[in-house]
C-alpha positions as a Markdown table, in Angstrom:
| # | Residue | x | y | z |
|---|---|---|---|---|
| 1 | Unk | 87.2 | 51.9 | -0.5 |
| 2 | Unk | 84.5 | 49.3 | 0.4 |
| 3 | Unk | 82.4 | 48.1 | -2.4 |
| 4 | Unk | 79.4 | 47.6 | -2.4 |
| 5 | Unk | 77.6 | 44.4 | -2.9 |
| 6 | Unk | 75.3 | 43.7 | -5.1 |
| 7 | Unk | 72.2 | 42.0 | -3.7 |
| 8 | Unk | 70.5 | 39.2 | -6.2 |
| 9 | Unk | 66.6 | 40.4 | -5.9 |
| 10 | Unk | 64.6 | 37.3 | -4.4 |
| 11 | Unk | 61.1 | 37.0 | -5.6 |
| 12 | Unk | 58.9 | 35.5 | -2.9 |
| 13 | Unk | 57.0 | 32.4 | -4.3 |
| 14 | Unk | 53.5 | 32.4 | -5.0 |
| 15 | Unk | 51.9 | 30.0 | -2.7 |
| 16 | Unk | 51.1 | 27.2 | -3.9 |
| 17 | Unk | 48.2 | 26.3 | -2.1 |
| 18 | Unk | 46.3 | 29.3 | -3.6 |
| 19 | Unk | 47.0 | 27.6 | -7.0 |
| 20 | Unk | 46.3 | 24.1 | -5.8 |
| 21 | Unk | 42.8 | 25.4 | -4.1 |
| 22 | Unk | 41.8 | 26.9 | -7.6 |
| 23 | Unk | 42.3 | 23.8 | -9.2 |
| 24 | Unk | 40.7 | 22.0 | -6.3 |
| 25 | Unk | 37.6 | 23.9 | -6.9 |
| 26 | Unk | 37.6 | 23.8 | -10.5 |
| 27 | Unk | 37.7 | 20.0 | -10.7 |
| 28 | Unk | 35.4 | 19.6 | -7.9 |
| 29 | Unk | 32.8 | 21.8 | -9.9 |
| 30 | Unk | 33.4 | 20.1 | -13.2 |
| 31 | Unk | 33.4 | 16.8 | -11.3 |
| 32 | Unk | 29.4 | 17.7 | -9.9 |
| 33 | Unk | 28.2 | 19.3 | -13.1 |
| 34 | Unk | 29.6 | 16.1 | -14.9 |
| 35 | Unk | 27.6 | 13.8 | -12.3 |
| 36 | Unk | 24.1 | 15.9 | -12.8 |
| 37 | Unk | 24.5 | 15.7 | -16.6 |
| 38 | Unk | 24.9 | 11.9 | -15.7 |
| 39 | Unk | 22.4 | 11.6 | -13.7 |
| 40 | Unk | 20.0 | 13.7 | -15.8 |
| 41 | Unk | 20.9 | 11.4 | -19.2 |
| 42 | Unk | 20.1 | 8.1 | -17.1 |
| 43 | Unk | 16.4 | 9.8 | -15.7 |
| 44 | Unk | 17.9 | 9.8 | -11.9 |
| 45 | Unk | 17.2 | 13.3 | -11.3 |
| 46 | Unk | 13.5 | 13.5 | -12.1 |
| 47 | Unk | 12.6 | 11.2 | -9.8 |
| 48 | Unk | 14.8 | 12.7 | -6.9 |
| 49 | Unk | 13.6 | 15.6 | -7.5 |
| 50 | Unk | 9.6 | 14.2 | -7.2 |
| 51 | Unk | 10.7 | 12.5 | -4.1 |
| 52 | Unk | 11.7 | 15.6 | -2.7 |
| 53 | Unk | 8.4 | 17.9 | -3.9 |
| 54 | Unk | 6.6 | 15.4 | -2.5 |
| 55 | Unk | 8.3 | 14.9 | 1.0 |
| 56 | Unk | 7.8 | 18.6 | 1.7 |
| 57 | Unk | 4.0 | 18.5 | 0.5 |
| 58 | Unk | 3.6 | 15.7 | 2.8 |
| 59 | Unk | 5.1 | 17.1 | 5.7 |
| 60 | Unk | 2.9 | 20.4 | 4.9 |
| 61 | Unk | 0.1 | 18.5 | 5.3 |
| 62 | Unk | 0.7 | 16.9 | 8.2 |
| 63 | Unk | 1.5 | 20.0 | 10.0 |
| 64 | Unk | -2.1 | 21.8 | 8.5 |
| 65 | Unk | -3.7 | 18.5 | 9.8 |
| 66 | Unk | -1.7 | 18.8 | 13.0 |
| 67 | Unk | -3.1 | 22.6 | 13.4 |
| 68 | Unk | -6.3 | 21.9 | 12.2 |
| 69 | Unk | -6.5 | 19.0 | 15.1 |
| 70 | Unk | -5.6 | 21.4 | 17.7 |
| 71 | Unk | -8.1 | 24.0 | 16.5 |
| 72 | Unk | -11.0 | 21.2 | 16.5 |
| 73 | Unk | -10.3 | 20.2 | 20.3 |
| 74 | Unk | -10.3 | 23.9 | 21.2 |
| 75 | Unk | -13.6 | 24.3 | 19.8 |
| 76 | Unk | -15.0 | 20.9 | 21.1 |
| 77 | Unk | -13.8 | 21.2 | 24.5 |
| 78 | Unk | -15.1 | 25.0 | 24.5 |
| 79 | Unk | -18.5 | 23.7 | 23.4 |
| 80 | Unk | -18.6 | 20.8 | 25.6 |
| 81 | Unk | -17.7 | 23.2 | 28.7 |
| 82 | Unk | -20.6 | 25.7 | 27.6 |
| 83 | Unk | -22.9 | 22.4 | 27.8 |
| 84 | Unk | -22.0 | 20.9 | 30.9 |
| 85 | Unk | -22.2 | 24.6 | 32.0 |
| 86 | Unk | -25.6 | 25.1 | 31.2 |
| 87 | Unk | -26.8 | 21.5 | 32.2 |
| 88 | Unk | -25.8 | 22.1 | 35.7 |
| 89 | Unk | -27.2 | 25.6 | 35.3 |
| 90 | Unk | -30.6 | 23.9 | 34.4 |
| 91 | Unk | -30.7 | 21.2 | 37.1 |
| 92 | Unk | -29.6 | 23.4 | 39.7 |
| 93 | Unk | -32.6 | 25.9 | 38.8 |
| 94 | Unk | -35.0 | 23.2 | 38.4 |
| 95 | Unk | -33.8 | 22.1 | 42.0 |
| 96 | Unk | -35.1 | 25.0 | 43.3 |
C-alpha cells in the first residue's frame, strides 16, 4: 500500500509592508505632533497662525471692495445715462 504523505502546513507571511506602513504612519504622526509642540514652545505658531487670519481677512476685503466697485459703476453709469437722457430730451423740446 501507498502511504500517504504528510504535508508540513505553510503559513502564508504577513506582508510586511502592512506592518512597515503602520509604523510609517505612526512615526510620521509622532514626528508632526513633536514639531507643533516645538513650534508652539518657541511662539512660532501664534504668529503663523495671525499671518494666516489675516491673509484671508484681507483678501475678504478686497473682494467686498471689488463688489462694492462694480456696484458703484452700475449705479453711476445708470444715473449718468438717465442725465444725458433727459438733457437731450430738454434741448430737443426746447428746439422746437
Amino acid at each position: 500500500m501507498r502511504e500517504k504523505r504528510k504535508r508540513k502546513k505553510v503559513k502564508r507571511k504577513k506582508s510586511s509592508f502592512k506592518y512597515e506602513l503602520r509604523y510609517l504612519v505612526l512615526i510620521t504622526f509622532v514626528c508632526l505632533i513633536l514639531a507643533f509642540v516645538l513650534a508652539f514652545v518657541t511662539g512660532e505658531v501664534p504668529s503663523f497662525l495671525d499671518r494666516i487670519i489675516q491673509k484671508q481677512a484681507d483678501r475678504i476685503v478686497v473682494e467686498k471692495v471689488k463688489v462694492v466697485k462694480k456696484e458703484t459703476l452700475e449705479k453711476a453709469k445708470k444715473e449718468n445715462l438717465e442725465d444725458v437722457v433727459k438733457k437731450y430730451k430738454d434741448k430737443a423740446k426746447g428746439d422746437k
